[in-house]
C-alpha positions in Angstrom: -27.8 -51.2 19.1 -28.2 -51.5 23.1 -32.1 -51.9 23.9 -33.8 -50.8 26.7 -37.1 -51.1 28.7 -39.1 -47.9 28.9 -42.3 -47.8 31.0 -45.0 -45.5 31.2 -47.0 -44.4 34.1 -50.2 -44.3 34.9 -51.2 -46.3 31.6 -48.6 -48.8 33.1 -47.6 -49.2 28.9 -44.0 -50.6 28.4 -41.6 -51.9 25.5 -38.2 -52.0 25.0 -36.8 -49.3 22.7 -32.8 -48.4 21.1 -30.7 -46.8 22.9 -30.8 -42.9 21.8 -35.0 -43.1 21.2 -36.6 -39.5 22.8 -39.5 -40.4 25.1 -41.6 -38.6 23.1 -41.0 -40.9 20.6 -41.7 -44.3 22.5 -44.8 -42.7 23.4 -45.8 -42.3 20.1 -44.7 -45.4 18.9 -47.1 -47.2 22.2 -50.5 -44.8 21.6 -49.3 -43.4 25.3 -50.8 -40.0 25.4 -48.1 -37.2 25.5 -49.3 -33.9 24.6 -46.6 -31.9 21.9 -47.7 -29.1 19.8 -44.4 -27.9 18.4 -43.7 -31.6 16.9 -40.7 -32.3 19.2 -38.7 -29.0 18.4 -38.5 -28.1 22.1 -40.5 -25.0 21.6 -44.1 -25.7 23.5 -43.4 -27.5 26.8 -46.0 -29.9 26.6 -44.2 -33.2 26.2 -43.2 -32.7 30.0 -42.6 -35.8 31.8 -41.3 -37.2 35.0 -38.4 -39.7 35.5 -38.5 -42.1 38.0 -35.3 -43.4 40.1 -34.9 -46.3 42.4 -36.2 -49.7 42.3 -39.7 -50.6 40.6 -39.9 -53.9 41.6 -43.3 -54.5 39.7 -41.5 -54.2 37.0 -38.6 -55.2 37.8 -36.3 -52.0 36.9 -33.7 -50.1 38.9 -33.6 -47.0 37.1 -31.1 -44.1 37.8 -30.3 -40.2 36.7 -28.0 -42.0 33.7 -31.7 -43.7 32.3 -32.0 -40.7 30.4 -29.6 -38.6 28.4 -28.3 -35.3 30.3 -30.2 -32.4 29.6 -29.0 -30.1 26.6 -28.8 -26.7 25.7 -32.6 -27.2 24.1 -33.3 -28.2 28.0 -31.3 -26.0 29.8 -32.0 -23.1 28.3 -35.8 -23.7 27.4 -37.9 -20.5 28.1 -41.1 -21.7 26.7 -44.8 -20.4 27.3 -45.1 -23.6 29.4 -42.6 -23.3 32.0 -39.8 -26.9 32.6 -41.7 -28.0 36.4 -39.0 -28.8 38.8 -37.4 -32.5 37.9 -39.5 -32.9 34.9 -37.9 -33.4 31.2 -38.9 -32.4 27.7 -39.9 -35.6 26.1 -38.8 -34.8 22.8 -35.1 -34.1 24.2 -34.5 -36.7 26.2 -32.9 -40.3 25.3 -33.3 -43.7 26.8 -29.8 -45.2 27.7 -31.0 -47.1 30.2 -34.3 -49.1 31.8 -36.7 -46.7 33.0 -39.3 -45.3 34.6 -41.5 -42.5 33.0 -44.4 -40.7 34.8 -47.0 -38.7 31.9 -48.3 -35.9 34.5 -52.0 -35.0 33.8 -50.9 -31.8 32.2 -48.8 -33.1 29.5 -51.4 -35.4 28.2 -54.1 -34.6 25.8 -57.1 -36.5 27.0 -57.2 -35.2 30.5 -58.8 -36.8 33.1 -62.8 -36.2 34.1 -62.7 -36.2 38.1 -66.1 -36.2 39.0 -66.6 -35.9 41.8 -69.4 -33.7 43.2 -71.0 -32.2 46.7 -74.1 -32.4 48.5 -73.9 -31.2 51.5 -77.3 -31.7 52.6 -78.7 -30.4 55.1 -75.9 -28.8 57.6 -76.4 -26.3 60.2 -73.3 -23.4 59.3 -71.0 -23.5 62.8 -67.4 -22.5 61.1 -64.3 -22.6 63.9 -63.8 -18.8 62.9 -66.3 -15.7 63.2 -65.6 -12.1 61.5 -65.6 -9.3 63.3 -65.1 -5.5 62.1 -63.3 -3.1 64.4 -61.9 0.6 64.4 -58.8 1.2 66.1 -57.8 4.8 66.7 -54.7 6.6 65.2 -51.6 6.4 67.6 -49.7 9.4 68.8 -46.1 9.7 69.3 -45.5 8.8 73.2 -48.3 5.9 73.0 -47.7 3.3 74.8 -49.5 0.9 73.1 -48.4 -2.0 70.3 -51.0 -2.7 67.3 -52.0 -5.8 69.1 -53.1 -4.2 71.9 -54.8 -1.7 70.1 -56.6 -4.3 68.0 -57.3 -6.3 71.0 -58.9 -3.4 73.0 -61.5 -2.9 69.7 -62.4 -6.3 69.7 -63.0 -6.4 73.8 -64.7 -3.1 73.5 -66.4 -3.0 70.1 -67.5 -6.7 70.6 -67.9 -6.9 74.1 -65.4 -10.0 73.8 -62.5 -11.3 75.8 -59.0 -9.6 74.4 -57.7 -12.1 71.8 -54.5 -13.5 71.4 -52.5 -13.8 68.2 -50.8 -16.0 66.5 -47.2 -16.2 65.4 -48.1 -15.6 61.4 -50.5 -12.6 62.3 -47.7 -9.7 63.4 -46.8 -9.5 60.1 -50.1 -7.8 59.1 -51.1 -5.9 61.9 -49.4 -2.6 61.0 -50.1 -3.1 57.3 -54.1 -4.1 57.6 -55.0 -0.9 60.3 -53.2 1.5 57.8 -54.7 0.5 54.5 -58.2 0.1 56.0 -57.8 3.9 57.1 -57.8 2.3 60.6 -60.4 0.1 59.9 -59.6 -3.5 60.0 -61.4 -7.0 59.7 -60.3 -9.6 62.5 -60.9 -13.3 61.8 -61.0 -14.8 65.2 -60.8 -18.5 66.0 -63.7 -19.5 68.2 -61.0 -22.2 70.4 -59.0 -19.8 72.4 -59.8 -16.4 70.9 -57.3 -16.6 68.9 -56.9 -13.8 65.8 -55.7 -16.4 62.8 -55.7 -13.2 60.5 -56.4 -9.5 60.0 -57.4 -8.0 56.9 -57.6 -4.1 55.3 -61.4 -2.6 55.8 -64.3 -4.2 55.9 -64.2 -8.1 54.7 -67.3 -10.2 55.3 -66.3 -13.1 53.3 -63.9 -16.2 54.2 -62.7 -19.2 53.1 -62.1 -23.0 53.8 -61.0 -25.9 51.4 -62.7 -29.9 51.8 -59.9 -32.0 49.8 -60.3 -36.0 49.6 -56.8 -36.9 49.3 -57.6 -40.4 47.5 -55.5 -42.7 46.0 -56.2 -42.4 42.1 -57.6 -38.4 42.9 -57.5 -35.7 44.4 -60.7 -33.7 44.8 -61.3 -30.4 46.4 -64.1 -27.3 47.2 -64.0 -24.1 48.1 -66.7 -23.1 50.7 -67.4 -19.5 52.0 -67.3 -19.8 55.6 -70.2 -17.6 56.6 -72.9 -18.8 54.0 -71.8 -22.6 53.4 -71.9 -21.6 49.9 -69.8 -23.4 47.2 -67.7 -21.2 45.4 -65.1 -23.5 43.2 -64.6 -27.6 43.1 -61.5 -29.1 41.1 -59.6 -32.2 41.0 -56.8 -34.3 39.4 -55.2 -37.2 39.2 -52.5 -38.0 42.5 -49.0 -37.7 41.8 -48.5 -40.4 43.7 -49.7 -42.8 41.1 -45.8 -42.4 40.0 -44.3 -44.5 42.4 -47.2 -47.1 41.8 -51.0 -47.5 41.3 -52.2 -48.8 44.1 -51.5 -48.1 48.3 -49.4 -51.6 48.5 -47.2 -50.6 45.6 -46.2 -47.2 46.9 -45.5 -48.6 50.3 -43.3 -51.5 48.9 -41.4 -47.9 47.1 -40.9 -46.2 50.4 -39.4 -49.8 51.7 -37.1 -50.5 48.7 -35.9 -46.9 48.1 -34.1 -44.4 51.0 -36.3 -41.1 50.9 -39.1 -42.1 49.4 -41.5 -41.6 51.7 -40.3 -37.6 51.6 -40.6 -37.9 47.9 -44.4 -39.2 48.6 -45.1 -36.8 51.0 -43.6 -33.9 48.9 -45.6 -34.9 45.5 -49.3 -35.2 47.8 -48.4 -31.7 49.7 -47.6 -29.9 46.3 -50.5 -31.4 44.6 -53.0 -30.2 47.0 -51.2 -26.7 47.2 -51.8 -26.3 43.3 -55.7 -27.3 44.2 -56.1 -25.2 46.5 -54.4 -22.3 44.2 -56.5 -23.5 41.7 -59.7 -23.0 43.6 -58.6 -19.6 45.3 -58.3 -18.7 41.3 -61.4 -20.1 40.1 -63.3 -18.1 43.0 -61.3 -14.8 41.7 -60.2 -14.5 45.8 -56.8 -14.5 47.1 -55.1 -17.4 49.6 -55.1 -15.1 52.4 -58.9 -15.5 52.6 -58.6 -19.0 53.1 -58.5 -20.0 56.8 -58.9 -23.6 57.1 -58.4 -26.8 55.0 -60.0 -29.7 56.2 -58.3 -33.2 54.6 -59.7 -36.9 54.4 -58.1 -39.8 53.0 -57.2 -43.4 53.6 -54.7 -44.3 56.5 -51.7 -44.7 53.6 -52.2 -41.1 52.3 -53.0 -39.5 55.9 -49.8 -41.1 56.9 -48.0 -39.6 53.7 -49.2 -35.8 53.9 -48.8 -35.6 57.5 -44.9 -37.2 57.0 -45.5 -40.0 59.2 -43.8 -43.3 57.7 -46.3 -45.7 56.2 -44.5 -48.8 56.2 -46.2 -50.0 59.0 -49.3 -49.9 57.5 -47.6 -52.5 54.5 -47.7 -55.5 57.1 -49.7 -57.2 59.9 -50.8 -55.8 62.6 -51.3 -52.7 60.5 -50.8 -50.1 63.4 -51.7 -46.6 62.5 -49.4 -43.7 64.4 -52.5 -42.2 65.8 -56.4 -42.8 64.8 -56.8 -39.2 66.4 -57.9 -36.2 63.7 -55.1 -34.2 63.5 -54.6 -30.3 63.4 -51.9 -27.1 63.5 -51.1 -24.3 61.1 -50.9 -24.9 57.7 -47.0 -24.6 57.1 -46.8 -27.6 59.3 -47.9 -29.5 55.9 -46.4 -27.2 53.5 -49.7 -24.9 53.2 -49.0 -21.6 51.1 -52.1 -20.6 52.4 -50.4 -18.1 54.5 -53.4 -17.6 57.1 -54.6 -21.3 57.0 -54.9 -24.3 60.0 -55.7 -27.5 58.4 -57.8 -30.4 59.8 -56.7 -34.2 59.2 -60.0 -36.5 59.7 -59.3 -39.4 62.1 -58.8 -42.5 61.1 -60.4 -46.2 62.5 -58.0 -48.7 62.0 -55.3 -50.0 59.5 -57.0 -50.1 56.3 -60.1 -48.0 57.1 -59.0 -44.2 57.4 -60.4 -40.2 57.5 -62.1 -40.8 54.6 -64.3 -43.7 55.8 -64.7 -41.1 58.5 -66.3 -38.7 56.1 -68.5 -41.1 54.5 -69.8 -41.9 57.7 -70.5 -38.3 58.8 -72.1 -37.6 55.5 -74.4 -40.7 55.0 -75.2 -41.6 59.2 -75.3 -45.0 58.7 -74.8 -44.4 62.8 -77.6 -42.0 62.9 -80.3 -44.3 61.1 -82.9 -47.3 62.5 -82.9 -49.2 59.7 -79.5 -51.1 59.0 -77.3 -49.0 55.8 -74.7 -50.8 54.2 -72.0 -47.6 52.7 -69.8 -49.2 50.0 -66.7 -46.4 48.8 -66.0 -48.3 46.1 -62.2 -48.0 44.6 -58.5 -48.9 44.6 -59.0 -49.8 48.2 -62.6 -50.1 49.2 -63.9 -49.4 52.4 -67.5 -50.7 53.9 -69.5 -49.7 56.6 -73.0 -52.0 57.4 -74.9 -50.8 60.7 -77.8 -48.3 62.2 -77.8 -46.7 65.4 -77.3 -49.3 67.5 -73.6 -50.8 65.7 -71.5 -50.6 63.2 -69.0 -52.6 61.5 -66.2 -51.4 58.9 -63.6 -53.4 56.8 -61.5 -52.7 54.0 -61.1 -54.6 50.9 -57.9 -54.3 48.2 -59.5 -54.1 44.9 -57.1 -52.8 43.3 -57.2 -50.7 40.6 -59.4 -52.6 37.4 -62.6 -51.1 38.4 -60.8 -47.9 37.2 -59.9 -49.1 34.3 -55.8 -49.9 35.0 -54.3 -53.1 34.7 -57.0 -54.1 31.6 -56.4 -54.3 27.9 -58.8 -52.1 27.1 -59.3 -50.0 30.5 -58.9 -46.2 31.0 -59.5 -43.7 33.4 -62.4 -41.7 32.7 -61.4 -39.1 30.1 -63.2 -38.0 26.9 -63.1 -40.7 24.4 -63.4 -43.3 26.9 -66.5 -45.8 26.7 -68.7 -45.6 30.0 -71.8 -47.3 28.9 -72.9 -50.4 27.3 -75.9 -52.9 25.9 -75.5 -56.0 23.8 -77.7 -56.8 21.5 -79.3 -60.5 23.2 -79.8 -61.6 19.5 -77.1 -60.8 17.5 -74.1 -59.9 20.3 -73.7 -57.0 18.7 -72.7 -53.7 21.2 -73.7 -50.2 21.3 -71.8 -48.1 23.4 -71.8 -44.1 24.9 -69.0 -42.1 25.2 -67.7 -39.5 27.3 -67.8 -36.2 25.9 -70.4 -37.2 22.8 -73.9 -36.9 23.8 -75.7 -39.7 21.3 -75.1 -43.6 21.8 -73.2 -45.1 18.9 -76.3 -46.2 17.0 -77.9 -43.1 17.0 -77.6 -40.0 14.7 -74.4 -37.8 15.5 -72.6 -40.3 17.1 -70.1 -40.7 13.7 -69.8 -36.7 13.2 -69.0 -36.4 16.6 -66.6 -39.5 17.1 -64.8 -38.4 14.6 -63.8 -35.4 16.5 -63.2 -37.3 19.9 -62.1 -40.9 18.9 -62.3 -43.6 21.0 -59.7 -44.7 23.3 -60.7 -47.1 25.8 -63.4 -48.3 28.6 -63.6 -46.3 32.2 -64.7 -48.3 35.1 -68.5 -47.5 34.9 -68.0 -49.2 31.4 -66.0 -52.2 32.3 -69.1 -52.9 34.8 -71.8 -52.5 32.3 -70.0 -54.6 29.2 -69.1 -57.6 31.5 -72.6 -57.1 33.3 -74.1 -57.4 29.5 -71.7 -60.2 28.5 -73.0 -62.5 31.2 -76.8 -61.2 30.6 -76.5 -62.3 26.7 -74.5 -65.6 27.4 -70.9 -64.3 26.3 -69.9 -65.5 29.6 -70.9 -68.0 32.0 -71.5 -67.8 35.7 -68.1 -68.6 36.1 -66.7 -65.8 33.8 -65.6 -68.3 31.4 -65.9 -66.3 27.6 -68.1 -69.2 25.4 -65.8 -69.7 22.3 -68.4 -71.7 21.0 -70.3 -68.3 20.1 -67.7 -67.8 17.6 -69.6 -69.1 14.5 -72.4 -67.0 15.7 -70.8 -63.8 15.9 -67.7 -62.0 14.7 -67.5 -60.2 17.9 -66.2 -63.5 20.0 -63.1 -64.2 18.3 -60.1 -66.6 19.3 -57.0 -65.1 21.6 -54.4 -67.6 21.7 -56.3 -70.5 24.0 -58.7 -68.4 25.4 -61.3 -66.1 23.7 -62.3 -62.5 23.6 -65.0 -60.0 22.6 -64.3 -57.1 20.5 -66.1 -54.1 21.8 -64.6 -51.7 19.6 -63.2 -51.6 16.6 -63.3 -48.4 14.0 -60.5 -46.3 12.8 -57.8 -48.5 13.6 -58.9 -48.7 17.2 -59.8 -52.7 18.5 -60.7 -52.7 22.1 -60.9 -55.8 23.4 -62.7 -57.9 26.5 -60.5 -60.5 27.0 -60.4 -63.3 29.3 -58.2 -62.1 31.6 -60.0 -58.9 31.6 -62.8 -60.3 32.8 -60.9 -62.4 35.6 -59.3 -59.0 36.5 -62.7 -57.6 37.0 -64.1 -61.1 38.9 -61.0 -61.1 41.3 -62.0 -57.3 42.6 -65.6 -58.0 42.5 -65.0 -60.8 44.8 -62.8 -59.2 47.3 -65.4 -56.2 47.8 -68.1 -58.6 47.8 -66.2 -61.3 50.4 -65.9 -58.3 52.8 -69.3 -56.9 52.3 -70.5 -60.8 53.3 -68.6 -60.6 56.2 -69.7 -57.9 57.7 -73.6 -58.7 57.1 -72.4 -62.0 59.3 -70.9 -60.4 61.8 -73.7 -58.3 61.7 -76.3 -61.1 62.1 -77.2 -61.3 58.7 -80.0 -58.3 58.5 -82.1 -58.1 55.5 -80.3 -55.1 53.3 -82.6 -52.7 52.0 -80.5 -49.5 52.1 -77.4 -49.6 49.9 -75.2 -46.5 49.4 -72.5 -46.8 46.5 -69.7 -43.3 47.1 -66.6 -42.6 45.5 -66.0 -40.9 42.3 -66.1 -44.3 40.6 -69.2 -46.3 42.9 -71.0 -42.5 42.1 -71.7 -43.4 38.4 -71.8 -47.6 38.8 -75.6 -48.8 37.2 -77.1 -50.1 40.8 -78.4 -53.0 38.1 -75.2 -53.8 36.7 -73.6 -53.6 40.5 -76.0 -56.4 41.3 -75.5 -58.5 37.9 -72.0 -58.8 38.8 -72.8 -59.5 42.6 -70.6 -56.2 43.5 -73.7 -55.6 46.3 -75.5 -58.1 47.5 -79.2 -58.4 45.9 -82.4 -56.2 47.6 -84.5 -54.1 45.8 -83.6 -52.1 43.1 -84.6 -48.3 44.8 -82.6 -49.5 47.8 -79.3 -49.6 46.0 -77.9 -45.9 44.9 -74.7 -43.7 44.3 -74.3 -41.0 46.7 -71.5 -39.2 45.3 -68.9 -38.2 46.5 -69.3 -38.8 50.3 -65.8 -38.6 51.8 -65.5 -34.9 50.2 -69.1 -34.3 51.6 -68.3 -35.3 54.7 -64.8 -33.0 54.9 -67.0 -30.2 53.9 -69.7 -30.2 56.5 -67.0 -31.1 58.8 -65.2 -27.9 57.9 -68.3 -26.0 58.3 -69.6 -27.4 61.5 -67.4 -27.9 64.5 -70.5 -29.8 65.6 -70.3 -32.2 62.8 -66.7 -32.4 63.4 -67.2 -33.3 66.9 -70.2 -36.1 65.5 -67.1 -37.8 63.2 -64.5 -38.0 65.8 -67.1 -39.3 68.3 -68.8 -41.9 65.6 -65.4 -43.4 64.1 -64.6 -44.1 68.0 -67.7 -46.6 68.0 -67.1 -48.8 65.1 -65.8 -52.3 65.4 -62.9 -52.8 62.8 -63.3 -56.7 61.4 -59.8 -57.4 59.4 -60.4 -59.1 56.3 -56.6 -60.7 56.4 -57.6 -62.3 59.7 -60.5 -63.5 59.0 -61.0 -67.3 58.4 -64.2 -66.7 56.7 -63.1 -64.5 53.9 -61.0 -66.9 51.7 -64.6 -69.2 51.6 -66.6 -66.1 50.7 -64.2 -64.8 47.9 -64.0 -68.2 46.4 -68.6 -67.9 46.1 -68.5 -64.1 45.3 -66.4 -64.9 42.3 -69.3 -66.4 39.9 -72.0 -64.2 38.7 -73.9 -63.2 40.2 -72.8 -65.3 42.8 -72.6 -68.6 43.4 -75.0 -69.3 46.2 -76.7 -66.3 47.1 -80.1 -65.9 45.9 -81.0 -62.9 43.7 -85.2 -62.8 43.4 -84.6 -58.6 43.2 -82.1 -58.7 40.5 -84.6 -61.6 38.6 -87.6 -59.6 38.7 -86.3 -56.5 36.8 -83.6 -58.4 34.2 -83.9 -61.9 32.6 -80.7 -63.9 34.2 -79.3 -66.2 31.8 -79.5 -70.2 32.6 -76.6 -71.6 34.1 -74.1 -73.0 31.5 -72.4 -75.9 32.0 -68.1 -74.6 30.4 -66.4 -77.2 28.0 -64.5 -79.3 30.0 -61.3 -78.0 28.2 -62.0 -74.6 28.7 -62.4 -75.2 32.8 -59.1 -76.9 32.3 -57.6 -74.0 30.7 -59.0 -71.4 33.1 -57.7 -73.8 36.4 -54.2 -74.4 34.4 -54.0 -70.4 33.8 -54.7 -70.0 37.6 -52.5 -72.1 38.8 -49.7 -69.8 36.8 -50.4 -67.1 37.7 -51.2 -65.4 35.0 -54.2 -63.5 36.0 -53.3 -62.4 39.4 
């Protein structure tokens, strides 16, 4: 029979299947994981998944509506618990007939993803855009001369001693409504710029609402806030949508080029993906979406290009030009918003590659505000840095791409239960113990097999793939130049042969063998060496200042080991309490910015005094990327990073292995 190639996003796993085989079960038959409860009857919905169509050049596919069978009666009329999301198909219904595509949405897979990213907001001084106030408007009489407005208008001038409001547009519609259910009592929320009324509400209401989201490019992060008290009331996330048309900002540009519409299909899946957070949060806070009156949004310049609908193909090529660098507001149905009362607030942006939620970080962590020079590393698929005090600033951005998450690796995951985040090697015997998300014991202690059992292993997150290449160096698995030492072999069963290269099994227990191979560890050099190269960059253009104060944000840089950051050489060496995760700093910075129009004011005004230095441009970088590629580097000294960990001697690679590695390189194969 006719075979065809069937891919699988995010996990990016592929094979080529017979024409007629449900996705359901080429998911099965790959390990991808697709949720189904009902066993492919077509009963429970959860084997939900989205078809791609166009041209998926990474993979080389052009994929159309006739990849899949047409949908059945099982389809058409399914009227499961779970109901069939616009565009998606069941799984377990529909055929492959042709090369495709396939997108496994968060909900339809069974080891959801951990986004963890918190808040601290610090210390921030509550200035919200909007103020409450509670008037009584008197019962009208036939003959009156007077509209709602003006009735409401008069409370507020008189009750308030305020100038009359205006309204806006979306407000008529609950004038009438909110004086007559309140018993002519009514709640006005009143936007500071303008006096304007933004919304009305039945009675007395003393409690508001605004969203912080960090539109990034793997997640999407979000918090409620009560607008009077700065309190928290809800946080969620989940993964982008986006990560459909391709894992990394590059990737989904090069869709919007090669396919006509596709940067309405990009904008489309962002906007509806933040309108199901924000329903999410308005749920989790037991409130409804009419008290929300302001969502404030950060993200990199690709997605604020995206959700606003501005066409990011400029951004895919040199010079990079951005539409605007200004932040961005209007009512919320100008981005799609269901939020029926809410403005929303798009963080500016500083150049090309370094967007709204560099912005945040900065606000957050005032690297602008400080005397002593901070170097602010968000640390993921793209990474942005900051190094400067008071006096200047410098930002760059460098394309990591996505292996510190996880994708692109043989063993790599994002972070979900079952996934290994931590690791130690045994210096003696090579041999690993590991923790897991969602079990609380390290393998080699009691509990860790009653509880593996009921969450299996599945793969290594980010903070993992850090730690067990960080170890492999440290116990001489590796060299300096991230070469894996075959000759260990007869030592250990844990570095075994992989067709001319070798590997070192992490994991292997129930039919499970995760594997640290050599290109893994190249994957995770090449990234390590791009942030690094950029990081170097900046210190020169900076003069070289001794680093003291390094900040790690992002969902991923929040849980990096500052030890294991400087084992690899992902920061540059200083002392050990001067390197630490900060958290989620973009989303901290949208908050405060949401809550303060004075910190909103301190962002726009910051971003406008930071020099931009462009990697691409740069003759410098290509020279830096080539030292930051050993470990931990090839010339830098590390005297902090020696005095708290014993650094392995330098070891000098079989010949034949260097020839392999320069041979490999010179293919290709690991870029």
């Amino acid at each position: 029979m006719a075979q065809h190639r069937i891919v699988f996003t995010p996990s990016g796993l592929d094979a080529s299947v017979e024409s007629g085989t449900t996705v359901l079960d080429a998911a099965r038959r790959l390990g991808v994981d697709l949720d189904s409860v009902c066993g492919g009857r077509g009963i429970c919905g959860r084997c939900q998944v989205t078809p791609g169509t166009g041209s998926f050049p990474k993979w080389g596919i052009e994929a159309t509506a006739a990849s899949l069978t047409a949908p059945g009666p099982a389809e058409t009329e399914y009227r499961g618990k779970r109901p069939l999301d616009p565009g998606n198909r069941l799984g377990c219904m529909a055929g492959v007939c042709g090369d495709v595509v396939v997108d496994v949405p968060a909900s339809s897979q069974v080891h959801r993803q951990v986004v963890r990213k918190g808040l601290d907001l610090g210390e921030v001084r509550i200035d919200p855009s909007f103020v409450l106030l509670y008037v009584e408007v008197a019962p009208s009489s036939l003959g009156d001369a007077v509209t709602a407005c003006d009735a409401i208008a008069s409370a507020v001038s008189e009750q308030h001693r305020r100038t009359r409001p205006a309204f806006a547009p979306h407000v008529l519609r609950d004038v009438h409504r909110a004086v007559e259910r309140g018993g002519g009592g009514a709640t006005v929320a009143l936007r500071w710029a303008g006096d304007e009324v933004v919304a009305v509400f039945p009675g007395f209401v003393e409690t508001v609402y605004g969203v912080a989201i960090d539109v990034g490019s793997t997640t999407v992060a979000g918090h409620l806030l009560d607008l009077t008290t700065g309190e928290r009331a809800a946080s969620a996330g989940r993964m982008n949508p986006q990560i459909r048309f391709g894992e990394d900002l590059m990737s989904r540009v090069s869709y919007v080029m090669m396919n006509p519409g596709g940067d309405a299909e990009l904008t489309a899946a962002i906007r509806l993906a933040v309108n199901e957070l924000v329903d999410e949060l308005v749920g989790a806070a037991d409130t409804g979406l009419d008290r929300v009156l302001e969502v404030v949004l950060v993200g990199n310049p690709v997605m604020h290009h995206i959700l606003l609908g501005i066409d990011p193909t400029p951004l895919g090529a040199a010079p990079f030009v951005l539409a605007t660098d200004e932040a961005v507001s209007g009512h919320g149905s100008v981005i799609g918003l269901r939020a029926p009362n809410a403005s929303f607030y798009v963080g500016p942006c500083i150049a090309g590659h370094v967007g709204a939620d560099t912005a945040g970080a900065i606000l957050a962590e005032g690297p602008h505000r400080g005397r002593d020079v901070q170097l602010l590393v968000d640390v993921g698929t793209n990474a942005e840095i900051v190094l400067g005090d008071v006096r200047t600033q410098f930002a760059a951005s460098s394309p990591t791409g996505p292996a510190f998450e996880g994708a692109q690796l043989s063993c790599g995951q994002r972070a979900t239960a079952g996934a290994i985040e931590r690791v130690r090697i045994d210096r003696a015997t090579l041999e690993p113990r590991v923790k897991v998300i969602g079990i609380e014991p390290w393998s080699d202690e009691p509990g860790f097999d009653e509880a593996v059992a009921r969450t299996p292993v599945t793969g290594v997150c980010g903070s993992g793939i850090i730690e067990v290449v960080g170890e492999m160096y440290l116990s001489g698995i590796i060299d300096q130049d991230g070469v894996v030492q075959g000759s260990l072999a007869p030592r250990s069963p844990r570095v075994v042969a992989d067709e001319r290269t070798f590997s070192y099994v992490l994991w292997e227990r129930g039919g499970v063998r995760l594997l640290v191979t050599q290109n893994d560890v190249r994957a995770i050099q090449l990234a390590k060496a791009a942030l690094r190269a950029g990081i170097d960059l900046l210190v020169e253009h900076a003069g070289s200042p001794a680093l003291g104060d390094i900040r790690l944000a992002g969902a991923f840089g929040a849980h990096i080991d500052p030890v294991y950051a400087m084992v690899i050489g992902l920061v540059p060496d200083c002392p050990l309490g001067g390197v630490r995760a900060v958290g989620n700093a973009a989303g901290t910075g949208a908050a405060q910015a949401l809550l303060s129009r004075a910190a909103r004011a301190e962002m726009e005004a910051a971003v406008r005094g930071v020099t931009k230095i462009e990697t691409a441009t740069e003759p410098r970088f290509q020279e830096l990327f080539v030292a930051a590629m050993a470990f931990p580097h090839a010339s830098a000294p590390v005297p902090n990073l020696a005095s708290v960990v014993e650094l392995p001697p330098r070891i000098e690679a079989d010949p034949s292995a260097r020839g392999r590695m320069r041979n490999r390189r010179r293919g290709g194969r690991d870029e």
